[in-house]
N, C-alpha and C positions, 0 to 999 in steps of 0.2 A: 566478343568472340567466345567459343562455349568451351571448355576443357576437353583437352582430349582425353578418350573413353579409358584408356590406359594408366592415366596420372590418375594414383588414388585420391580421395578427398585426406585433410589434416586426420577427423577422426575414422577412417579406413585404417591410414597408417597406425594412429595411435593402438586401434585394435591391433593389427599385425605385427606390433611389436610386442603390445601386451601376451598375446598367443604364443612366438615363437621364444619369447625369454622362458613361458612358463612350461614350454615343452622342453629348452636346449640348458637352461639356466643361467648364469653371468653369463654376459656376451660384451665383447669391446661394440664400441658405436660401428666401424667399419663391419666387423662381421655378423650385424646384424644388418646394414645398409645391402651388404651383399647375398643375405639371405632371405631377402625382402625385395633385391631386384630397385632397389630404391637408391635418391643419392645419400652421400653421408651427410651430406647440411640439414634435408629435411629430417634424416633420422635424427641428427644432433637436438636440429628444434622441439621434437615429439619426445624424444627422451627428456630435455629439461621440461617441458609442459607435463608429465607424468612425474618426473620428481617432483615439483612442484605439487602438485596434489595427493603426493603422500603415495602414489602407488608404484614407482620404483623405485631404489635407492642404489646408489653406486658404491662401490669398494675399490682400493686402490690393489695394483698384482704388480708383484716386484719382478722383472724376466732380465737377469741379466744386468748390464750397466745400462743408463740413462734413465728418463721419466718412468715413472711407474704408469702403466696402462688399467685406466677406468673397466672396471668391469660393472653390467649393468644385468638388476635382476628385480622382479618382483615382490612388492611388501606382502607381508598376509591382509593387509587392508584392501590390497587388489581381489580377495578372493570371491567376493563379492557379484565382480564382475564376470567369473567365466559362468558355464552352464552347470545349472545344477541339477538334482532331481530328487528335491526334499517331499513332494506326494508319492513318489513312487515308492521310498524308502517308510515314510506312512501307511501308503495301501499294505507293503511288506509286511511290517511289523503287524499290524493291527490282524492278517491274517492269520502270521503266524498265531497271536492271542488266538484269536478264534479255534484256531485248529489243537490249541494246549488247553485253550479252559473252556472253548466252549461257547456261545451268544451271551452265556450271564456274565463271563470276563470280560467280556467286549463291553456290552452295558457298565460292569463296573471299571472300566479303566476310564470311560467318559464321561461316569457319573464322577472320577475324581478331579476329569479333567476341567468339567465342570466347576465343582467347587474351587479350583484352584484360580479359573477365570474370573469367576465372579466375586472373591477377595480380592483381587488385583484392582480390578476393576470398581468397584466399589471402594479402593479404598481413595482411586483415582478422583470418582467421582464425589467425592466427600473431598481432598483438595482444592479441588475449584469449584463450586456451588455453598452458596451461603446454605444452614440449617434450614431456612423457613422454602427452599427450593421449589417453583412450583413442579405441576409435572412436566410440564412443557420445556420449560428447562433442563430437567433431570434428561426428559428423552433428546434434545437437541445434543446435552453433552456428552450423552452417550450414543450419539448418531457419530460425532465429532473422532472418541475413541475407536470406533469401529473405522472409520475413514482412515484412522493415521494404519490399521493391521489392511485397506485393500480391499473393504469391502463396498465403497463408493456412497456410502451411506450418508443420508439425510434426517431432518423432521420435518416432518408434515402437516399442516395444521389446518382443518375446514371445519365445519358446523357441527360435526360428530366427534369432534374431538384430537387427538395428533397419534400420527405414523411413524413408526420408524422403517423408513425405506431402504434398502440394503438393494443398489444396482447389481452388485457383482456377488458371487461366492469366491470367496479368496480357498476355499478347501473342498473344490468342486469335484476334482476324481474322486478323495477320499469319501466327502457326504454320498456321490452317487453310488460306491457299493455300500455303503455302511447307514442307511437310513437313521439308526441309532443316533448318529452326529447329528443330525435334524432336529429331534428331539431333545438332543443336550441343550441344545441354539435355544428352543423356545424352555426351556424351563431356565435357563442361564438367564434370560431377559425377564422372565413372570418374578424372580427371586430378585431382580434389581430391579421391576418397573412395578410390579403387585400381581397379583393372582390373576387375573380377571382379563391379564393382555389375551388377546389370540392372534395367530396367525392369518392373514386374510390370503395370500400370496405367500408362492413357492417357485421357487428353480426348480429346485428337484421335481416338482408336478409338471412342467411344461412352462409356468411364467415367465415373465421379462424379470420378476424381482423376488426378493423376500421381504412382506411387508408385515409389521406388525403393527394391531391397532388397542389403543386405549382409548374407551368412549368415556363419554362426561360422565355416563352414573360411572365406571369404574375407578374415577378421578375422586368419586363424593367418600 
């Protein structure tokens, strides 16, 4: 038999209760049940399944004589979860630069954001890669880094040598007004894979990817 259209699913609820704590604050289990249109057992169950993983926590309200009534409210660990709009707050910022200092502020904010990547990153890549590292390596474990920040990245390896294949742009509104960001990406990767990479594929041009290629002579 199929569920009726009306009974939320567990994780519906689990949203609807993460939303309406973060809108109303503490709430006891019933007036959230009632503010949800829900019963209180399911709420009870979704509340301890959210404690449990760290994303509510409960406090005890003293009202009066008898039991002290649960009130129930959102960790900052939940914050995760609602909507954000950290490009938007990027595109912002980055124009304001623009519009204070200028194209050359722009360039030099990314030229440090650059360097600040590429220490990191580098220093990554030197913890897990023995010294004698080939490049294929070098480039797989820096396909691996870029995978864990969302950019769906791979290496690639045929006759001409290895790719780093980048599915996604994880800073896709920002690179599309800011072409500059483009250019950080392939000089951030020539300064941890060697001179001599280039770009063969772009998102920003129309492609499916951002692909960079190291041939054999740039390996010699």
């Amino acid at each position: 038999m199929s569920r009726p259209a009306t009974l939320p699913t567990s994780t519906e609820l689990r949203r609807a209760i993460l939303l309406h704590l973060r809108r109303t604050g503490g709430c006891s289990t019933n007036a959230i049940a009632v503010a949800l249109g829900s019963s209180r057992t399911a709420v009870a169950q979704q509340l301890r399944a959210l404690e449990s993983a760290g994303l509510v926590a409960k406090s005890a309200q003293h009202h009066g004589v008898g039991r002290p009534r649960n009130l129930y409210d959102v960790t900052p660990e939940a914050q995760g979860l609602f909507p954000s709009n950290y490009e938007g707050l990027a595109g912002g910022l980055l124009s304001a630069i623009l519009e204070v200092g200028g194209e050359q502020l722009v360039e030099d904010v990314f030229a440090a954001r650059r360097r600040q990547a590429e220490t990191t990153l580098r220093r990554r890549l030197d913890e897990s890669l023995p010294s004698d590292a080939t490049t294929i390596e070098r480039v797989a474990a820096l396909a691996r880094l870029q995978d864990e920040q969302g950019y769906l990245a791979e290496a690639v390896v045929d006759d001409n040598g290895v790719r780093l294949v980048q599915h996604n742009c994880a800073v896709h509104e920002v690179a599309r007004g800011m072409p500059v960001a483009c250019a950080a990406e392939l000089e951030l990767f020539r300064g941890l894979l060697g001179p001599r990479l280039v770009r063969e594929q772009h998102i920003g041009s129309g492609d499916r990817c951002c692909a960079y290629r190291l041939d054999h002579a740039a390996e010699a």
